[in-house]
VOGU-3710 file (C-alpha; in Angstrom, 3 decimals, decimal comma):
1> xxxxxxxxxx> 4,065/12,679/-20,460  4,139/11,453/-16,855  1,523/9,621/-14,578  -0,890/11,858/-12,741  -1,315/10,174/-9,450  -5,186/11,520/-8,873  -6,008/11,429/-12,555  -4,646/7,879/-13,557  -5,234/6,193/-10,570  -8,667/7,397/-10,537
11> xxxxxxxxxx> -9,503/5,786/-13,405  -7,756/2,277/-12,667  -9,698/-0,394/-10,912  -7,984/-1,859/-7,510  -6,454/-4,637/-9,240  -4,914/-2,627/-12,315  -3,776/0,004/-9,468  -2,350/-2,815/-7,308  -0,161/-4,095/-10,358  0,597/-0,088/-11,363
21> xxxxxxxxxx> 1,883/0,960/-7,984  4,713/-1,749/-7,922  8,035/-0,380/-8,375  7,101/2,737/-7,115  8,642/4,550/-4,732  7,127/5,594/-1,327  8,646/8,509/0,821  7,715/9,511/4,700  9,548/12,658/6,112  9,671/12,755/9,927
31> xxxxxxxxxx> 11,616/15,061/12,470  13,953/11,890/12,852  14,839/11,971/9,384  13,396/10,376/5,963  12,968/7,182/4,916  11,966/5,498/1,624  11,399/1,926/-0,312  10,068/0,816/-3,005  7,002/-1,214/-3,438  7,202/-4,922/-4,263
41> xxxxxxxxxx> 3,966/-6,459/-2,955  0,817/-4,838/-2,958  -3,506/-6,045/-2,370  -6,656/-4,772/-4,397  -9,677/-4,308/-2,286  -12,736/-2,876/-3,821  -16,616/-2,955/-2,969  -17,874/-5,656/-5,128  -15,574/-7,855/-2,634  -16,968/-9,107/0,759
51> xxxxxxxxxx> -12,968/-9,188/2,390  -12,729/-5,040/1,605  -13,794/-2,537/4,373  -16,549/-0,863/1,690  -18,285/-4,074/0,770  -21,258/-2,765/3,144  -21,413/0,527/2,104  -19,844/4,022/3,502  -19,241/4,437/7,335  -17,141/6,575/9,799
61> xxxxxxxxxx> -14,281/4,298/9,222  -14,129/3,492/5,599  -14,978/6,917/4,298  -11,362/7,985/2,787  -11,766/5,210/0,369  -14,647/6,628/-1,095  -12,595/9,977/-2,135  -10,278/11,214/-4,262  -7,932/8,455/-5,721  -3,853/9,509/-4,559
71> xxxxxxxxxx> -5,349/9,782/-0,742  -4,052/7,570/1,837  -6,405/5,230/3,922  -4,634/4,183/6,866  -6,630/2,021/9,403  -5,590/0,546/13,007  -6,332/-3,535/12,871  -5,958/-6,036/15,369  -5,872/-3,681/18,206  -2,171/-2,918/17,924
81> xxxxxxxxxx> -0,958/-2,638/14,091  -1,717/0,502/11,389  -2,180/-0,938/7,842  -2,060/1,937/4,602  -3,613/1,622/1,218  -3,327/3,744/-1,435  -7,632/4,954/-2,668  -7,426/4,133/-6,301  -10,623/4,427/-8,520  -13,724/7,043/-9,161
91> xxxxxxxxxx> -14,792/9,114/-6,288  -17,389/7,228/-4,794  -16,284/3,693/-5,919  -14,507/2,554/-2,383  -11,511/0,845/-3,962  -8,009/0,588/-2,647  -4,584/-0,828/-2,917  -2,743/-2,331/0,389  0,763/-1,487/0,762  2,130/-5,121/1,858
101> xxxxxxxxxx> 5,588/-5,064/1,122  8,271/-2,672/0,614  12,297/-3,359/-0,263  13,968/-0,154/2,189  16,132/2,177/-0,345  17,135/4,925/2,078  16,778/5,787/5,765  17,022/1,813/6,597  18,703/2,250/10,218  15,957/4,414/11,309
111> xxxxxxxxxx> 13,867/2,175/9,656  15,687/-1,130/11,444  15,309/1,219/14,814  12,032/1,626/14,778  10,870/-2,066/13,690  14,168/-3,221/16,096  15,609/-5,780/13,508  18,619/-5,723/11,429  17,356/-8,055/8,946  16,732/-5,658/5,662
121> xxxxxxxxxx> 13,987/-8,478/4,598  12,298/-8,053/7,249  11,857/-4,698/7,894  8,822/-3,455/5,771  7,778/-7,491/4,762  4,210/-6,542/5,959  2,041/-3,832/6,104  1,907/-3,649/9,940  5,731/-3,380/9,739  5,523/-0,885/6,909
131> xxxxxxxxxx> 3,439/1,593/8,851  5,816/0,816/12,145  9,263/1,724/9,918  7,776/4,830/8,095  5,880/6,083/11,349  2,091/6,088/9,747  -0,435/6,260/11,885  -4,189/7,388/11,913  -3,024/11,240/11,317  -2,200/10,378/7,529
141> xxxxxxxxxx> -5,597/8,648/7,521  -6,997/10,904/3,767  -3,524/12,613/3,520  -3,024/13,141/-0,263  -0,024/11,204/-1,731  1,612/13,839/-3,382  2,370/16,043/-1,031  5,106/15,847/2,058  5,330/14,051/4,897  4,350/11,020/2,982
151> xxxxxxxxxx> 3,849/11,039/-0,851  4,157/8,221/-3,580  6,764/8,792/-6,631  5,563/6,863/-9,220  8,267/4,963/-11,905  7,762/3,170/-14,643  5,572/0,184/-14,611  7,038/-3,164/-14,595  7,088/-5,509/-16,481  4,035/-7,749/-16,874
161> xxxxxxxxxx> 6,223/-10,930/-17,227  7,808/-9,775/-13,275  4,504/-9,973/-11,709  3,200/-12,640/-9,916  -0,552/-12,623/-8,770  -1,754/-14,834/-6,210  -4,301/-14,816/-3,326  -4,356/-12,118/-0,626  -2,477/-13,069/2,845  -5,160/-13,479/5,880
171> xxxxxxxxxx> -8,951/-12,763/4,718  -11,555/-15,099/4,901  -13,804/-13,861/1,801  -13,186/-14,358/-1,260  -9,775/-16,469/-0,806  -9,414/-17,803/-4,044  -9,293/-14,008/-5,971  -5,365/-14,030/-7,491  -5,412/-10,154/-6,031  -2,053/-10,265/-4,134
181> xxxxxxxxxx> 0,838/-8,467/-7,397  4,069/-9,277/-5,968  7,261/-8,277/-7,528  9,004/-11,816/-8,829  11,575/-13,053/-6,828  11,360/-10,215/-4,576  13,176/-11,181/-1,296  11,111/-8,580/0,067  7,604/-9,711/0,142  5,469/-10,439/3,356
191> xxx> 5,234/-14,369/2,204  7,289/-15,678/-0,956  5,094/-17,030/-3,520
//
């Protein structure tokens, strides 16, 4: 029996989801061609925690974590960079997982065109540089995840003993929360741990 994306992730918290998601596979379809990579670093963000966008409640901007779990909540940060989670949890919860790191599987010289580097590692070793490579933008902001142009393929979990947990990368709330799954020895990850 395989993993309903809406079902099962709707009932997993953010940090359960954050672990679940790695070492699955995340597809974008463009015009220019397709690209995909699989996820090695990931971030839990629900509303009990003052560092996630729904710790003060639902607004214009944050609504899309609030609904269905498998939707995509893609936000613009900094002025300059997109950033996508994946809305895990009940409706109504505001929880989500961020995408931080992904190791390229196919489509990499697009992907290396459009973040201008060669460097494989460095492609999609952050979630700014993950939304540059796949093209996300605000338009997939509530897109659901299993349907084209951009939809997660879920594999088989890994294994507990290949995941490290540490803090998250760049908040200043709750710091010392080990909600950061990374994929062990990973030379893909944003930050190696």
């Amino acid at each position: 029996m395989g993993f309903n994306l809406h079902k099962d992730l709707g009932k997993l918290s953010a940090r359960d989801a954050a672990e679940r998601l790695l070492g699955s596979m995340l597809v974008r379809e463009t015009a220019s061609g397709s690209v995909s990579g699989i996820i090695v670093e990931t971030e839990a963000y629900d509303q009990s925690d003052k560092a996630s966008h729904t710790y003060r409640g639902l607004t214009n901007r944050n609504y899309v974590m609030f609904g269905p779990a498998g939707s995509s909540y893609v936000y613009f940060t900094y002025g300059m960079h997109y950033c996508v989670n994946v809305v895990v949890g009940p409706e109504g919860m505001g929880a989500s997982v961020l995408l931080r790191a992904i190791e390229p599987l196919t489509g990499i010289e697009l992907m290396a065109f459009r973040r201008l580097t060669t460097d494989i590692r460095k492609i999609c070793n952050g979630p700014a540089k993950i939304c540059q490579a796949f093209s996300i933008n605000k338009e997939l902001n509530g897109h659901d995840l299993k349907k084209p142009p951009l939809y997660l393929e879920l594999n088989d979990p890994i294994a507990t003993k290949k995941i490290v947990w540490t803090e998250r990368i760049g908040i200043r709330e709750n710091k010392t929360l080990l909600w950061r799954a990374c994929i062990k020895d990973s030379p893909f990850v944003s930050r190696q741990v």
